[in-house]
C-alpha positions in Angstrom: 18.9 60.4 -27.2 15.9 58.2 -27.7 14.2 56.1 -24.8 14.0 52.2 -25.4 11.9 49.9 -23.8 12.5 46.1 -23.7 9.0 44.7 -24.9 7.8 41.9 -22.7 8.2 38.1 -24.5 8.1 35.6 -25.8 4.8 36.0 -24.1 3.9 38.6 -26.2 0.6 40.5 -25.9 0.9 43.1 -22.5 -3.3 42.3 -22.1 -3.3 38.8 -22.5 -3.2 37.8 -18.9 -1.4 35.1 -17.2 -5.4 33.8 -16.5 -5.6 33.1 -20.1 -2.1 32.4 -21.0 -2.6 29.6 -18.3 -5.5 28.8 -20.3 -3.8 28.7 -23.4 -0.8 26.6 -22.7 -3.3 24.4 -21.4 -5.2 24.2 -24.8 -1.8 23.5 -26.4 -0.8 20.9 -23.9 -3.8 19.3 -24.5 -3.9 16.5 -27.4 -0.5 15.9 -26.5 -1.7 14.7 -23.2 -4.2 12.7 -24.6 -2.0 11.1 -27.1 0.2 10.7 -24.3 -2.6 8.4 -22.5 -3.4 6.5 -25.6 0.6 5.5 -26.6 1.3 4.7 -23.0 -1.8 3.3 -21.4 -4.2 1.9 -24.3 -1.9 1.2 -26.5 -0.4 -1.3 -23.8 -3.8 -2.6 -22.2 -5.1 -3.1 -25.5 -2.2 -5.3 -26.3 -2.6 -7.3 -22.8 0.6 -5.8 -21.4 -1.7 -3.8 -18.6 -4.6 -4.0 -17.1 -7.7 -1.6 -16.6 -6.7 0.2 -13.7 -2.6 0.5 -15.2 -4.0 1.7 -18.3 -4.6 5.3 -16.1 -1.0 5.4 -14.8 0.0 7.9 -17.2 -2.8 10.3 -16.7 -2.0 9.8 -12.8 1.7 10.2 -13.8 1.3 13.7 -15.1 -1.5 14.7 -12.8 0.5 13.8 -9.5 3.6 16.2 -9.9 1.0 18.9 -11.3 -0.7 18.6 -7.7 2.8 18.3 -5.8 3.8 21.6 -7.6 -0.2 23.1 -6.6 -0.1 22.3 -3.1 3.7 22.7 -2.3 3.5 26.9 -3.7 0.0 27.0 -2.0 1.7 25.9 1.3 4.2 28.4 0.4 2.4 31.4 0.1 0.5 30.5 3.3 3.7 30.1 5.4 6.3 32.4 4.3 3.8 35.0 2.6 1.0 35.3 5.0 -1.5 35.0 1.6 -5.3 34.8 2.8 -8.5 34.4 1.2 -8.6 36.7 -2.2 -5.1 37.9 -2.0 -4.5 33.4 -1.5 -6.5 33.0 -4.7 -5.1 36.2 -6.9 -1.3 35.6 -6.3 -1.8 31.2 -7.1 -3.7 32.2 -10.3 -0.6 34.5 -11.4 1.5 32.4 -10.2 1.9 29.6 -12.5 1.8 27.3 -9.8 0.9 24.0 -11.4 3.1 24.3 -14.6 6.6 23.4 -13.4 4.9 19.6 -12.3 2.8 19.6 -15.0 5.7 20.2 -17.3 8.0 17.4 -15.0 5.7 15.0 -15.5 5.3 15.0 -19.3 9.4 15.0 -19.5 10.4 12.4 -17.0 10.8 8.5 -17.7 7.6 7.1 -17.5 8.9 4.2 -14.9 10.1 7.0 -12.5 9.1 5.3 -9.9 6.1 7.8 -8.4 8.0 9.0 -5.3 10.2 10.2 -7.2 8.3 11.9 -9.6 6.3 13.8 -6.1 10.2 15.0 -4.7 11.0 16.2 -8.1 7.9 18.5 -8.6 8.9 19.9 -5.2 12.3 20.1 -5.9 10.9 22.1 -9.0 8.8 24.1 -7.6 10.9 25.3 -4.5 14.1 24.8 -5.6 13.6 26.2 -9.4 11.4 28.8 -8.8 10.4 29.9 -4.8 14.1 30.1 -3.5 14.4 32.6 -6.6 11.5 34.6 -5.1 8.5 32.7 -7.0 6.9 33.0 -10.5 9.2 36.1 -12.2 11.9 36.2 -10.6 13.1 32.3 -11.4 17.0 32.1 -13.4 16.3 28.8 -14.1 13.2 26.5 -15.8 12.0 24.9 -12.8 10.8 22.1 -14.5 14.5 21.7 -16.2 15.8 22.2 -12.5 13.0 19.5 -11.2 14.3 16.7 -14.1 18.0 17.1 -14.0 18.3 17.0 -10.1 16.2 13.7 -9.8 17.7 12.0 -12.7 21.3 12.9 -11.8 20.6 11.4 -8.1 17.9 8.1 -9.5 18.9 7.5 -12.7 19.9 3.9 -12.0 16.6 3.7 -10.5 14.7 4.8 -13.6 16.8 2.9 -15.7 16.5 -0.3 -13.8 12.5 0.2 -13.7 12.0 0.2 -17.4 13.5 3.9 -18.3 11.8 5.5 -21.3 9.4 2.6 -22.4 6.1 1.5 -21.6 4.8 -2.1 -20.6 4.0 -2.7 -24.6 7.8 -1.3 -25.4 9.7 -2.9 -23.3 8.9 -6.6 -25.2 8.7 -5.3 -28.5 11.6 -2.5 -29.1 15.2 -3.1 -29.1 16.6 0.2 -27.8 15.6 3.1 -24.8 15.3 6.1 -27.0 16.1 6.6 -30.9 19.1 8.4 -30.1 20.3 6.4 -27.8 21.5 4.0 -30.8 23.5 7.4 -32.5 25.7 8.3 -28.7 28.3 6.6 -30.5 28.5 7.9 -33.7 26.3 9.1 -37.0 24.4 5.7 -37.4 22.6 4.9 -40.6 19.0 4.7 -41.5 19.1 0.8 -40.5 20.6 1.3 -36.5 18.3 4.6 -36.2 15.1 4.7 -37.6 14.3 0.7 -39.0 13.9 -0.3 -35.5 11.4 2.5 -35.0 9.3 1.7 -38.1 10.0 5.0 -40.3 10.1 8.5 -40.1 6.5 8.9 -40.1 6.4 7.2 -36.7 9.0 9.8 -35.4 6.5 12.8 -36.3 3.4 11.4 -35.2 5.5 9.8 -31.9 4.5 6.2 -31.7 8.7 5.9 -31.0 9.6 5.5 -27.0 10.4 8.7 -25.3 8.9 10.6 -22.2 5.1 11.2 -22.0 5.0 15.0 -23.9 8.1 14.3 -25.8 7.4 12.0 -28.8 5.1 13.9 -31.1 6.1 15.8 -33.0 3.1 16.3 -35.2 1.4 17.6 -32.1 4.3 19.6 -30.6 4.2 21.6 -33.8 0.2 22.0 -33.7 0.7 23.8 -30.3 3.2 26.0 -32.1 0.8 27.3 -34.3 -2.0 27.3 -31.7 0.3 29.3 -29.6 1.7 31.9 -31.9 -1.9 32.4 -33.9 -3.1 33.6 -30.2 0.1 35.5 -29.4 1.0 33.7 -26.3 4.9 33.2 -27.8 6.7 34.2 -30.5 7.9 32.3 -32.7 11.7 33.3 -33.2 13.4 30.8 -30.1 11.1 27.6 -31.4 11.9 28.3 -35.5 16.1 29.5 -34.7 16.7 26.5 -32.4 15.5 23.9 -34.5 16.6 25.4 -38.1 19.9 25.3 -36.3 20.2 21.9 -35.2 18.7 20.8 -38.4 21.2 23.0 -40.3 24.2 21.7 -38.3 23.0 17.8 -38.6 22.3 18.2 -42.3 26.0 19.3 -42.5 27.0 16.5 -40.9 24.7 13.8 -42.5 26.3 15.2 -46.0 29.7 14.6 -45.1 28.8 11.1 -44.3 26.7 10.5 -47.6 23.6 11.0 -45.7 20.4 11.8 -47.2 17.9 14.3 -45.6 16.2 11.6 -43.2 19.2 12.2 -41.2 18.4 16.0 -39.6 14.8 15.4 -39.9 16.0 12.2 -37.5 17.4 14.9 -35.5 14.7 17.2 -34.9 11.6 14.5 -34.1 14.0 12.9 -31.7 14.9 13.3 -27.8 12.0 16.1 -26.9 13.5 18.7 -29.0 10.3 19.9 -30.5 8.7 19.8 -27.4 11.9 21.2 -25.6 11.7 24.1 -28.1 8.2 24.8 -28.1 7.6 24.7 -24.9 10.3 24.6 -22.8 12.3 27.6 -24.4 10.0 30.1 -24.7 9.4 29.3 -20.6 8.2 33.1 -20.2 10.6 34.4 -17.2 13.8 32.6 -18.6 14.0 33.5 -21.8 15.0 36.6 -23.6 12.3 39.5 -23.9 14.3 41.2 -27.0 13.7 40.4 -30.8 17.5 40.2 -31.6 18.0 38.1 -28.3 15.7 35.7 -29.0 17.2 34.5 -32.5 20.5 34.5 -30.5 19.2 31.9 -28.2 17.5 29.9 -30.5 21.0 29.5 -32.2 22.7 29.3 -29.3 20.8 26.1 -27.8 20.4 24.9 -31.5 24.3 24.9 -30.9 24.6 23.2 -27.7 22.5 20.8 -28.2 24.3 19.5 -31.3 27.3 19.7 -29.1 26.1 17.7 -25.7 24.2 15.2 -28.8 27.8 14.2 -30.3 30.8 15.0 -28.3 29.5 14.0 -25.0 28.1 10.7 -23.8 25.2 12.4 -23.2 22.7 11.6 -26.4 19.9 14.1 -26.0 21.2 17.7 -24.7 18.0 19.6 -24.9 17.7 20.1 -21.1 21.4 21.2 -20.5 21.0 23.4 -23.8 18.0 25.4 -21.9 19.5 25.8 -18.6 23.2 26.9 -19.4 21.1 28.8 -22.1 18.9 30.5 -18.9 22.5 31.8 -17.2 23.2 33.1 -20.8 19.9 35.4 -21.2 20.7 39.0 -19.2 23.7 39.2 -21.7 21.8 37.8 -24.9 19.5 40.7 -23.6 21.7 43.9 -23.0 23.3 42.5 -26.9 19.5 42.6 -27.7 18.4 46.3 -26.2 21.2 47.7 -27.7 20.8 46.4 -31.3 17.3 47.6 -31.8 18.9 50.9 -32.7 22.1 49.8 -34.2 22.4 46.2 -36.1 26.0 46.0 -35.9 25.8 46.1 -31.6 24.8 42.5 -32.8 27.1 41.8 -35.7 29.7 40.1 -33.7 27.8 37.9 -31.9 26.0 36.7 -35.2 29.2 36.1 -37.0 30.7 33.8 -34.0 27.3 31.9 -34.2 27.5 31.1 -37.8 31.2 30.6 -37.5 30.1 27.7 -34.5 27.2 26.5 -37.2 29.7 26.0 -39.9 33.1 25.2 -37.8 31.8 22.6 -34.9 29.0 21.1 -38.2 31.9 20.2 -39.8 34.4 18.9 -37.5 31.7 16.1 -36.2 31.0 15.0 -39.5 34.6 15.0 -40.5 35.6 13.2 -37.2 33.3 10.7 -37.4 33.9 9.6 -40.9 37.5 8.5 -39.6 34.7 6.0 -37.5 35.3 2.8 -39.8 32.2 0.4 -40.7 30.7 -2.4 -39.5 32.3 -1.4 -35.9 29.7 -1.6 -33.2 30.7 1.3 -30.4 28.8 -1.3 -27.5 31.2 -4.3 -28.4 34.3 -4.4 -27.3 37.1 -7.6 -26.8 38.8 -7.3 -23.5 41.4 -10.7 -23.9 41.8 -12.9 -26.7 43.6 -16.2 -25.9 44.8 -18.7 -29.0 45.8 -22.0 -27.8 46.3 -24.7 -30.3 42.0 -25.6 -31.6 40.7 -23.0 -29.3 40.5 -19.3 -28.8 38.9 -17.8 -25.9 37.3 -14.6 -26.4 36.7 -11.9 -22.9 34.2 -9.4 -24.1 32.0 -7.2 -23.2 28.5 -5.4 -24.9 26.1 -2.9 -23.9 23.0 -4.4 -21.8 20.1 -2.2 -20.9 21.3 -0.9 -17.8 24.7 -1.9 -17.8 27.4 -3.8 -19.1 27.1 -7.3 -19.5 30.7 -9.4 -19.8 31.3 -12.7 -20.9 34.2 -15.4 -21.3 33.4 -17.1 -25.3 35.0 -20.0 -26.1 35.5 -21.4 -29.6 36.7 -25.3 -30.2 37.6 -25.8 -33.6 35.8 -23.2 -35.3 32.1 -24.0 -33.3 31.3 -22.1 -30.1 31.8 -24.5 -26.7 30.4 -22.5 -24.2 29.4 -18.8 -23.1 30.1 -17.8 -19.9 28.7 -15.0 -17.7 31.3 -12.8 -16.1 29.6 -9.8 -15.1 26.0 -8.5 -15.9 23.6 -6.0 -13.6 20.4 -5.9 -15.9 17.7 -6.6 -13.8 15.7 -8.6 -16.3 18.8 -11.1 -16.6 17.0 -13.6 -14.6 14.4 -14.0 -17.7 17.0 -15.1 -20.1 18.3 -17.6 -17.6 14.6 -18.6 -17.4 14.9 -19.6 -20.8 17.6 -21.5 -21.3 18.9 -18.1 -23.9 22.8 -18.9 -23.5 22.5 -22.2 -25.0 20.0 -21.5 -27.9 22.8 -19.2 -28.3 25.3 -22.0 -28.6 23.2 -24.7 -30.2 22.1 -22.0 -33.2 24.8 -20.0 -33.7 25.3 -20.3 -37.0 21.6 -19.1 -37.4 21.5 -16.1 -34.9 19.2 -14.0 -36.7 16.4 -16.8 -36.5 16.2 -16.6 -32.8 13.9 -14.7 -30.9 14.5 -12.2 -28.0 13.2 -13.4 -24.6 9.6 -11.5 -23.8 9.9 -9.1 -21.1 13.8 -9.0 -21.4 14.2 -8.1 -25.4 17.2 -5.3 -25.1 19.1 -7.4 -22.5 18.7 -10.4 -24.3 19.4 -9.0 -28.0 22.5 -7.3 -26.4 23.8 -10.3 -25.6 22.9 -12.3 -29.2 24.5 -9.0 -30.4 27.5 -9.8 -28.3 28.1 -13.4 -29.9 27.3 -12.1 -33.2 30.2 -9.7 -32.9 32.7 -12.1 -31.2 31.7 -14.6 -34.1 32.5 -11.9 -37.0 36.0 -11.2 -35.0 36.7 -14.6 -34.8 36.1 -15.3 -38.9 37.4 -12.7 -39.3 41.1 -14.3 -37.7 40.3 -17.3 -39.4 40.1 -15.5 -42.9 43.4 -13.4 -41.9 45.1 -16.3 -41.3 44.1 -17.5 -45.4 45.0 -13.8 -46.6 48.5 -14.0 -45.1 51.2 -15.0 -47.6 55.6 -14.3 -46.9 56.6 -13.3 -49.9 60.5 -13.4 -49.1 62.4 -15.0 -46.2 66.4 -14.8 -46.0 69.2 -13.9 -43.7 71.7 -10.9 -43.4 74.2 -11.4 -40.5 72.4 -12.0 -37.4 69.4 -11.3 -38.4 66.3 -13.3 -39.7 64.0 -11.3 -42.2 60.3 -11.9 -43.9 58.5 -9.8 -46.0 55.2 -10.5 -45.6 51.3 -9.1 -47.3 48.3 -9.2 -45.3 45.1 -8.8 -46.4 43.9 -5.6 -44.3 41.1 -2.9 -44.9 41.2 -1.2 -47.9 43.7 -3.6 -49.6 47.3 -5.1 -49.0 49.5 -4.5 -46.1 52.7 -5.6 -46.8 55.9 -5.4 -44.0 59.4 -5.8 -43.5 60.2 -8.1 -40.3 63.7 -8.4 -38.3 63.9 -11.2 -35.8 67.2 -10.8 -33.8 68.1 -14.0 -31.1 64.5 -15.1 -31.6 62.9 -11.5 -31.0 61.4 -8.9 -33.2 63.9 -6.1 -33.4 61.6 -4.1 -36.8 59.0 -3.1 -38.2 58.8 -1.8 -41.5 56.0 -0.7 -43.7 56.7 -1.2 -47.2 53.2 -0.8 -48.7 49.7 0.3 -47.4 46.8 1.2 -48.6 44.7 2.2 -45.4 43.5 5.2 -45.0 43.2 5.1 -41.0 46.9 4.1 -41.1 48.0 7.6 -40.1 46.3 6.7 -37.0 48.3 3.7 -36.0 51.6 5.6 -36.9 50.2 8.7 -34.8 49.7 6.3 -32.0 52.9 5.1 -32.4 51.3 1.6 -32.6 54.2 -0.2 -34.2 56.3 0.3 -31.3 53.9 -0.8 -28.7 53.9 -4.2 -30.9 57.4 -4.8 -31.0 57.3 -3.9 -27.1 54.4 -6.1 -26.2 54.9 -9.0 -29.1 55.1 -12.0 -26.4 51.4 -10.8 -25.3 49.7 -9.3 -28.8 46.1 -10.6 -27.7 46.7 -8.3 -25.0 47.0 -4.8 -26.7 44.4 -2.8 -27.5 43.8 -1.8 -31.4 43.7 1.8 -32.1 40.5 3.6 -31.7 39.4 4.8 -35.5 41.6 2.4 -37.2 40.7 -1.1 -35.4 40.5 -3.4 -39.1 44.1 -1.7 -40.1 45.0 -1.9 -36.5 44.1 -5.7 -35.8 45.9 -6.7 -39.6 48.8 -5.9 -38.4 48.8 -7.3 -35.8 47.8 -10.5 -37.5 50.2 -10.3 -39.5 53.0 -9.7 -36.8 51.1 -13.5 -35.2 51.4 -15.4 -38.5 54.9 -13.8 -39.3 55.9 -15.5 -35.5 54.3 -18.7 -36.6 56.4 -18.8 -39.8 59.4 -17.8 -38.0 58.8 -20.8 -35.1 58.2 -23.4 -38.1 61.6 -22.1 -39.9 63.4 -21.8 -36.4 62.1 -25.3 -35.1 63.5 -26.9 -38.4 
């Protein structure tokens, strides 16, 4: 029987010493640290959004964690390992000691407040890595370990402080990250890169993100630095993001997307610097050929799935840590397939049937998303009383939801109420007087500017009148679009058939009143294709059950235009009935 080894990876040459590979990762790091200080601290003092001694926070951002990491295994090995002198200095130059804050610091919010950034280095460095038993002996990326248990415990904190964007960002962009705008659905070019600028801006990474995460232009010159000097390989980099651009170019087809759409994909949410650098981590990643393309395609996999079917829009961290648990298996799958393919045959085919199968049930499900629907709007109440309908609704803020009573008095807006809000830059648009520009120009929205210092929070809430106004027309046209086109009686009964103008044409219905109450429903005609929804959801019934409070039913999710027709039509079919009964 033949001996096999498992070669040592993705770090790959045995003589090329953790000294240098230190060095090298270093090297690589490099320009993306620098552009890192010119985006995020130049960028902003040039504009006068800083001043001289702010424009250093980011270098001081990356370089604290690095020294909380440096100090806190240094401590360490004193203490608990009884290190001195040379035997100190040998074990902290193997040791990759300064690498999981190094790594923190270019991941994390740049508003992370800076004592948090210090108690997540530690928490990387002790928790991810020295309770393991130190540098080789780690499950986890400590760095990965460090991020997700201070933004699972702060994230308000970060959020409220300015999240993802710098000083410069936070008065000039509409949105955190990219993909926050596509948590809700596929997006077009418009919602995801316009506000951005253009896909150019994506690859050279002049779009919000963390410090080390928005370049892609440089992420992929430390690729090729990396691989040319044989510090990584480049199988887990090239399988993980052919696989998410193979499974989001799937999906962008479906939805008559053109290519921008994966290439969206890929420069966005750190997954070039996630792959490059984060996956090829040396001690948590797979050390066989065959395992490695396996977990490239594996977190190209999960990260599709945490980006779309979770509320979670960015996934490359979860990817890489349930990923890590994965790796002795990916690796035993690995050994044995060196000598015999088909060891791996199976595992292959399950991973392309995931590629095709879970590709083309997002882009399938989210075509039953209909247009012009924005996921952050939604109407809580809406109240008709003779001129006026008052609208309860709520929209996506920047750190929360904000909810507001809208009130319209023969067809003009009276007033805009405040409900409920927790966006800490709120007090800037009642600075300005916002809420009744709002009012006064409402029929010009688009002319009217976002208040400095508070542009998401107060463009969510223009965004938030916009689409109460749109519903509101929208009534007003259903009521012109509704015509009975019989009305007679059999017995007890009272009966219209009635056509109402709904999504993709006319809906027309057969309607029973019995002793003044809606007894049937019947569809005689329809040409929606969400309908199925609305009769899946049983829908129908829920009107006739709820008819004396109709502004209080929800529509159906996937079908709201098809879903909100009829119910128009079941409001102007009562109307007729009340003019015919009151006569």
């Amino acid at each position: 029987m033949k001996d096999f080894h498992v070669k040592i990876g993705p770090f790959k040459k045995s003589d090329n010493s953790t000294r240098r590979t230190m060095v090298h990762l270093l090297i690589a790091l490099s320009p993306i640290i620098v552009f890192a200080f010119y985006k995020n601290g130049i960028i902003p003092y040039q504009k006068g959004y800083s001043n001289f001694l702010e424009m250093f926070f980011p270098i001081l951002f990356i370089l604290l964690p690095t020294l909380t990491s440096f100090i806190t295994e240094l401590l360490y090995s004193i203490i608990f390992l009884k290190k001195k002198n040379d035997a100190l200095k040998e074990y902290l130059s193997e040791s990759f000691s300064i690498f999981p804050g190094l790594f923190l610091g270019l991941i994390l919010p740049i508003n992370t407040p800076i004592s948090i950034v210090i108690l997540g280095a530690f928490l990387a460095t002790f928790v991810g890595k020295l309770l393991f038993g130190g540098f080789g002996n780690n499950i986890f990326n400590p760095a990965l370990i460090g991020r997700l248990l201070v933004v699972s415990s702060y994230a308000l904190v970060m959020s409220e402080s300015g999240g993802y964007l710098n000083a410069y960002e936070i008065d000039t962009i509409a949105s955190v990250t990219p993909l926050s705008n596509a948590v809700s659905g596929i997006g077009s070019y418009e919602t995801l890169i316009s506000p951005y600028g253009s896909l150019w801006d994506f690859f050279l990474g002049t779009i919000p993100g963390s410090l080390g995460e928005t370049s892609s232009a440089l992420c992929i010159l430390g690729f090729i630095y990396l691989t040319i000097t044989k510090v990584i390989k480049w199988k887990i980099p090239t399988t993980y993001i052919l696989t998410v651009f193979m499974m989001t170019y799937m999906i962008g087809s479906i939805n008559e997307l053109g290519v921008w759409y994966p290439l969206f994909q890929v420069f966005s949410g750190g997954l070039m610097f996630g792959a490059i650098f984060m996956a090829t981590d040396p001690v948590t990643s797979p050390t066989t050929p065959i395992g490695q393309i396996l977990y490239g395609i594996g977190l190209g996999i999960l990260t599709v799935i945490f980006r779309y079917l979770t509320p979670f829009p960015e996934g490359v961290l979860t990817s890489i840590l349930t990923m890590n648990m994965l790796v002795f298996i990916i690796d035993k799958i690995g050994a044995k397939a060196r000598f015999n393919f088909k060891q791996a045959l199976l595992p292959f085919l399950i991973m392309w049937f995931l590629i095709i199968g879970i590709g083309g049930f997002i882009g399938n499900h989210y075509q039953n998303q209909e247009p012009n629907v924005d996921p952050d709007f939604n109407i809580i109440s809406k109240e008709i009383r003779d001129n006026q309908t008052t609208y309860v609704v709520t929209q996506k803020g920047y750190s929360g939801i904000l909810k507001a009573s809208i009130l319209f008095d023969k067809g003009v807006i009276a007033s805009i109420d405040i409900i409920s809000q927790n966006d800490s830059f709120f007090q800037k648009i009642e600075d300005n007087n916002y809420i009744n520009k709002l009012i006064e120009d409402a029929q010009r929205l688009e002319n009217i500017d976002a208040v400095s210092g508070a542009t998401i929070t107060s463009n969510a809430l223009k965004q938030m009148v916009i689409n109460t106004l749109n519903d509101y027309n929208r009534d007003m046209a259903n009521e012109q679009n509704f015509s009975v086109l019989d009305h007679y009686i059999e017995g007890d009964n009272t009966i219209y058939e009635v056509s109402q103008k709904s999504f993709q044409g006319n809906l027309q219905l057969r309607i029973v009143f019995q002793d003044n109450i809606i007894s049937s429903i019947t569809v005689i005609k329809c040409e929606d294709s969400y309908f199925n929804l609305i009769i899946n959801d049983d829908y129908i019934q829920k009107i006739i059950t709820n008819q004396q409070k109709l502004d209080e039913l929800d529509v159906v999710s996937g079908a709201t235009i098809s879903s909100n027709s009829l119910k128009q039509a079941i409001t102007n079919t009562k109307k007729e009935y009340q003019k015919d009964y009151a006569k």
